[in-house]
C-alpha positions in Angstrom: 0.0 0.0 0.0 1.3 3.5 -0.8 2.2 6.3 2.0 2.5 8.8 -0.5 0.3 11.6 -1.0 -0.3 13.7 -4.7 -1.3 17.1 -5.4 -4.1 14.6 -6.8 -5.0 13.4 -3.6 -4.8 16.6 -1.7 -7.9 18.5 -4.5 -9.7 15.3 -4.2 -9.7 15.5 -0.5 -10.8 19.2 -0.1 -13.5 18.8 -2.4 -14.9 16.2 -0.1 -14.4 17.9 2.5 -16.1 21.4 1.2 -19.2 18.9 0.1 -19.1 17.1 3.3 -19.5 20.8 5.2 -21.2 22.4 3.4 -22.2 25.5 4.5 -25.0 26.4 2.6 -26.7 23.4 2.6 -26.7 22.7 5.9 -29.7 22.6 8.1 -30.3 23.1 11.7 -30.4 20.2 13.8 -30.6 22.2 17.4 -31.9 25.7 18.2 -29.8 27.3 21.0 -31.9 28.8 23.7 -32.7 32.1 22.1 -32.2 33.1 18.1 -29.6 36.2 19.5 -26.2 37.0 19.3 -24.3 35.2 22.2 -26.6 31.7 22.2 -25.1 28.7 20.8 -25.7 25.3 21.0 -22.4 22.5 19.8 -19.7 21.5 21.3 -20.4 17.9 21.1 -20.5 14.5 19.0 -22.8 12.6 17.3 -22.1 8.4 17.5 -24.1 5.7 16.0 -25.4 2.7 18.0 -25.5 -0.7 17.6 -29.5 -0.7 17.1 -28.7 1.9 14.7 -29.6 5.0 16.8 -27.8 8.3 16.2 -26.9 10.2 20.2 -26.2 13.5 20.0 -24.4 15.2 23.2 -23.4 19.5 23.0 -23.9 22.3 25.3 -26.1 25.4 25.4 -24.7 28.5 26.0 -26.2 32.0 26.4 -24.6 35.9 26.4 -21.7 36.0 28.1 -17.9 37.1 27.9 -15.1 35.1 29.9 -12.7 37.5 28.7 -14.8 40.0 31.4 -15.7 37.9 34.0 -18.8 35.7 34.8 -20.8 38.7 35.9 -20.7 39.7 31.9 -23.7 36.7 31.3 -24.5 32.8 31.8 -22.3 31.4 29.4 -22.4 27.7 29.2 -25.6 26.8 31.0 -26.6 23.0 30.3 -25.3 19.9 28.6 -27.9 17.7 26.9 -28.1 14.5 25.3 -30.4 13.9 22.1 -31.8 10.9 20.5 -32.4 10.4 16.4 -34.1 6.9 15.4 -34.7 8.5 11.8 -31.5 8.2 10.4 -30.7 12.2 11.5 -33.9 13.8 10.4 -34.9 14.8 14.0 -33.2 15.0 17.1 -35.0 14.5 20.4 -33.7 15.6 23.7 -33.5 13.0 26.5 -31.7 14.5 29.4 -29.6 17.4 30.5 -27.6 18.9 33.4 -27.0 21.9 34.6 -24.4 23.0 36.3 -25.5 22.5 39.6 -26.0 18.7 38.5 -22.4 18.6 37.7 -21.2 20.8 40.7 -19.4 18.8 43.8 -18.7 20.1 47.3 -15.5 20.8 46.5 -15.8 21.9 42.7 -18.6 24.2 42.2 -19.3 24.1 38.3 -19.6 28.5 36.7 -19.7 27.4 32.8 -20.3 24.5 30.8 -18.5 24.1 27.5 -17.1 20.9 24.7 -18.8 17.3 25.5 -17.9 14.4 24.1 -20.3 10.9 24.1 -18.1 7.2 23.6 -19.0 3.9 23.8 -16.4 1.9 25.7 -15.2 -1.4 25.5 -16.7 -2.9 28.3 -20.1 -1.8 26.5 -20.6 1.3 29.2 -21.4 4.8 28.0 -19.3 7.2 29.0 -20.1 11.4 28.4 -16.6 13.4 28.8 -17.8 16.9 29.8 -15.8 20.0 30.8 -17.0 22.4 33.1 -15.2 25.4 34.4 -14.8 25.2 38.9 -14.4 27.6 41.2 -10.9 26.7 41.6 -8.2 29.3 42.5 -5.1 29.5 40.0 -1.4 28.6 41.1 0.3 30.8 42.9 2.6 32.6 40.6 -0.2 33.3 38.3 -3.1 33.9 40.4 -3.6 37.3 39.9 -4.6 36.8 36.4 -7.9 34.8 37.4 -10.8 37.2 36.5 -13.8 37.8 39.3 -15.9 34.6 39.1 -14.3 32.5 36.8 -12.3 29.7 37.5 -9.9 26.5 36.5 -11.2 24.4 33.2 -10.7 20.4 33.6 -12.7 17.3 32.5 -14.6 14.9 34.1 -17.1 11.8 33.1 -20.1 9.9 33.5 -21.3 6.3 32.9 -24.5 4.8 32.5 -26.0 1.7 29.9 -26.5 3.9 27.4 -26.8 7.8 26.6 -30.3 8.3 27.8 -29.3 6.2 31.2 -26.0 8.0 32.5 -25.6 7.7 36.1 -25.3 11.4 37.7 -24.1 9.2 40.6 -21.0 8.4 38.2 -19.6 11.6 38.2 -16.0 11.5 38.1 -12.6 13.6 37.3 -10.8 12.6 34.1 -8.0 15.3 33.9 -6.9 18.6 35.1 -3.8 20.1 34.9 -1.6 20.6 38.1 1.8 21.2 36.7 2.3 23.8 34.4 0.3 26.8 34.3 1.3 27.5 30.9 -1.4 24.5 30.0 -3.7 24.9 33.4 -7.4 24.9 31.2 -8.3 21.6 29.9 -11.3 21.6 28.2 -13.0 20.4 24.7 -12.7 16.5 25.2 -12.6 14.0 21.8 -12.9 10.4 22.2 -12.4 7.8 20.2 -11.6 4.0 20.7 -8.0 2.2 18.9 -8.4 -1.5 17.5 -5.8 -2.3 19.9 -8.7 -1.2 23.1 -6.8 1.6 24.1 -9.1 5.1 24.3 -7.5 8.3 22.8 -8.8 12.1 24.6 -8.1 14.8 22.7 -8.9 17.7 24.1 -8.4 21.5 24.4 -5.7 23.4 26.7 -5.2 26.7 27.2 -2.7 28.5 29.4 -3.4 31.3 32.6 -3.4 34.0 30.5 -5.7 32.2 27.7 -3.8 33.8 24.7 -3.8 30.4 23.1 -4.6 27.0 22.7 -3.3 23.6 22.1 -4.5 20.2 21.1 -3.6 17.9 23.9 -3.4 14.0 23.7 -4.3 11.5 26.6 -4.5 7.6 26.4 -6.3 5.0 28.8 -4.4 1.7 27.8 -7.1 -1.8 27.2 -8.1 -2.5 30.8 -7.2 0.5 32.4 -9.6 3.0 34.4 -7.2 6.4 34.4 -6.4 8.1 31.4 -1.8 9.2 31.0 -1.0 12.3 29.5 0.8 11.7 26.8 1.4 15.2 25.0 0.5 18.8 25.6 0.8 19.8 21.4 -0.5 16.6 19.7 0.2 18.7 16.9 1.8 22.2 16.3 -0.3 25.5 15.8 -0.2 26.6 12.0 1.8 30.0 10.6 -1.0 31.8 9.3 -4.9 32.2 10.0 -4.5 29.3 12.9 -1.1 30.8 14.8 -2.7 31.2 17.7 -4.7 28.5 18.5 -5.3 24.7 16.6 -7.9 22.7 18.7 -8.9 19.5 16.9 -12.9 18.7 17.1 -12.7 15.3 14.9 -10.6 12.6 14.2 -12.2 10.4 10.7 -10.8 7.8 8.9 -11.1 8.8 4.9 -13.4 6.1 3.0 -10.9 3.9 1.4 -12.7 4.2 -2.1 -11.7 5.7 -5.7 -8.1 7.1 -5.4 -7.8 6.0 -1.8 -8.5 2.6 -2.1 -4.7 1.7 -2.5 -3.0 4.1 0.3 -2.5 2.9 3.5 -5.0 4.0 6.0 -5.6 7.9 6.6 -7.4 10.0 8.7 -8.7 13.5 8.7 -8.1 16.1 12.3 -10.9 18.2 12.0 -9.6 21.7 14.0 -10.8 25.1 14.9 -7.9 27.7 14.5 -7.7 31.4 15.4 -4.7 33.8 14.7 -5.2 36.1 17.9 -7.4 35.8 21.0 -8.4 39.8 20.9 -10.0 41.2 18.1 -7.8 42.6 15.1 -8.4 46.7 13.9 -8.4 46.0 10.5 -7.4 48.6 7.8 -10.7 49.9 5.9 -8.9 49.0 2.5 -7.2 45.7 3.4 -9.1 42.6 3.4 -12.0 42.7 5.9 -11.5 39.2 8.3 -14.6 37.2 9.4 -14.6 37.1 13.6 -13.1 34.0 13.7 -9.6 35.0 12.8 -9.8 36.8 16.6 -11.8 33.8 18.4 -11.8 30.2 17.5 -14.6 30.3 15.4 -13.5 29.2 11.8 -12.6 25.6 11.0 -9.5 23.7 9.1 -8.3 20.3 8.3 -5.3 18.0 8.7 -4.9 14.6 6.5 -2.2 11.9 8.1 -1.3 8.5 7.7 -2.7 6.4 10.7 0.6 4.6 11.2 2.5 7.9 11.5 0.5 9.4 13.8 0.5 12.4 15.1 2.1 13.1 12.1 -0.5 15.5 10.0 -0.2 17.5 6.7 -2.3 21.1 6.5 -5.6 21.0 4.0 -5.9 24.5 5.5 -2.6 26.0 4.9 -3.2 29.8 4.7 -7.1 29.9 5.1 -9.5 28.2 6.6 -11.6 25.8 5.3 -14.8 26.2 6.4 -16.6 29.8 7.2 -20.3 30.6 7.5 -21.7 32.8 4.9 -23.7 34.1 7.6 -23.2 36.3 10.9 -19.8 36.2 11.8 -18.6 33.5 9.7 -18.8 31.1 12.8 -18.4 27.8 11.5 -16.3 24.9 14.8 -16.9 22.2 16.3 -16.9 19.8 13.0 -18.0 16.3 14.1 -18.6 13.5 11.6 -20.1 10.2 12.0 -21.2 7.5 9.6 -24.2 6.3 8.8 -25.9 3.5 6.2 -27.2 6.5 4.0 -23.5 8.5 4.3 -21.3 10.7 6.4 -23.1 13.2 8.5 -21.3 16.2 9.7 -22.6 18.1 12.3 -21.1 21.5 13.3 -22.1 25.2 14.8 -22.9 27.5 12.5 -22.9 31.4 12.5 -26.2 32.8 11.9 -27.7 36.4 10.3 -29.2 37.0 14.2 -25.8 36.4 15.7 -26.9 33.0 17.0 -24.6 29.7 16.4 -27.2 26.6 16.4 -26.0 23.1 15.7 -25.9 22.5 12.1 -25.6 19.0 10.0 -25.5 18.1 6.2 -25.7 14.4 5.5 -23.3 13.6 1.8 -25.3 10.6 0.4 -22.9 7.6 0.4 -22.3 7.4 -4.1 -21.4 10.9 -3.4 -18.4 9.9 -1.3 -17.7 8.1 -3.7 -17.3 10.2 -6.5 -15.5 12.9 -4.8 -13.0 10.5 -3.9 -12.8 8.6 -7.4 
């Protein structure tokens, strides 16, 4: 099998992925709480039973600024898990939490943020969700902690399936304790290895939350605790994505057309930004959708499996995808297949400042021929 990819490959690949997320085709899946700017709903995954059920899992948030403090709005208010046994057509909700459901005596939950919903090997369901706690920063940085917020980490429950999670279950998963330069974990991805081992991507940002890293932790087959394994899975790009590269989806590319013959590859999914604050821009320069100041526009990495985390840029000097609405909000890509096709799912900028969860479903002879 070849490890080698073309300039052939490389157009093939972005037009599938363009068609997979498509931004004008795409139609909403969940309303956030209000249709204003400052209410989302994402953050999340959809995965595919084994009766053939589609679980979705996200957060709602409402108006609010962390960069202000807590006092500024609600910000991430609830998770939810939803149910869809027509293929992706409708999406009901079957429980939520707030965050006084997810608070402990010690760990008093302020905001809600990236889920992430896994079927283990044992058969459990597990829901990876991070919260933000009232927890002071270290020492040597704890003046830069902003009234009412607190420390980002992860935790996790388990129940017999998504609509059945045991609040009971509630336990940590990982926080940061060393080194404040990574001390917000956050944004969990979760997917299982043929070898049983689980992979956690997930989010980390440092004290002063000028940028952000994808992160990398395994549980080995037959463990219960997850081992850091690296704090940049894979480094931030040069351009549009400098500042920040937090991956949302890990997908293995259909092995059809001109794939067929290559050894096995897989596309990272990322949100990128190129500064935290937002940019004054010169009136007769190009005028940048919001994203390049928040992590609100999306790219994609292409990698051999056997090399990983070794991963090659789709998105070199732009982003991939970017709303045509609002303020060209488009993160959070998730994809997950079904008999019909792929489904990606992501949160989309809206006209009324709103970012619901979006999905477009590419029909399966589609994949096909944007691969052939």
């Amino acid at each position: 099998m070849s490890t080698t990819l073309t300039d052939t490959h490389r157009a093939a690949l972005k037009r599938f992925l363009l068609a997979l997320v498509d931004q004008s085709r795409a139609r909403v899946l969940v309303e956030p709480n209000r249709r204003s700017a400052g209410f989302w709903f994402g953050g999340g995954n959809v995965v595919r039973d084994r009766d053939g059920v589609l679980w979705l899992c996200g957060r709602y948030r409402n108006v609010g600024d962390s960069r202000t403090g807590l006092a500024a709005g609600e910000r991430g208010l609830e998770c939810a898990v939803f149910a869809s046994r027509d293929g992706g057509q409708s999406f009901q909700k079957v429980v939520r939490w707030s965050k006084a459901d997810l608070s402990r005596p010690d760990a008093e939950v302020v905001s809600i943020e990236g889920t992430a919903l896994h079927l283990a090997a044992d058969g459990q369901w597990e829901l990876f969700i991070s919260t933000e706690k009232a927890w002071e920063y270290p020492e040597e940085v704890r003046d830069y902690r902003k009234p009412g917020c607190g420390v980002w980490s992860i935790d996790c429950l388990r129940g017999p399936s998504p609509d059945r999670l045991d609040s009971a279950s509630l336990r940590p998963v990982l926080r940061e304790t060393a080194d404040a330069a990574y001390l917000h974990a956050k944004d969990p991805v979760v997917y299982g290895l043929p070898d049983g081992s689980t992979h956690l991507m997930f989010c980390s940002h440092p004290y002063c939350w000028s940028s952000a890293n994808t992160s990398l932790a395994v549980r080995p087959a037959g463990a219960e605790g997850f081992q850091l394994v690296s704090r940049q899975l894979v480094p931030r790009g040069p351009a549009w994505d400098i500042a920040s590269t937090r991956g949302t989806c890990r997908f293995p590319v259909p092995r059809v057309g001109l794939f067929a013959d290559l050894a096995p590859l897989s596309i990272l999914f990322y949100d990128g930004l190129e500064c935290v604050r937002s940019h004054e821009e010169n009136a007769r320069a190009v005028c940048r959708p919001r994203g390049y100041s928040c992590e609100e526009l999306s790219g994609a990495m292409v990698g051999f499996d056997a090399a990983f985390p070794e991963f090659e840029r789709l998105s070199y000097l732009a982003p991939l995808f970017i709303s045509p609405c609002g303020t060209g909000c488009s993160r959070y890509v998730d994809v997950v297949a079904t008999p019909a096709g792929l489904l990606a799912t992501w949160q989309q900028g809206q006209d009324d400042g709103s970012q619901p969860l979006v999905g477009h479903l590419l029909p399966s002879a589609e994949v096909q021929r944007l691969l052939s």
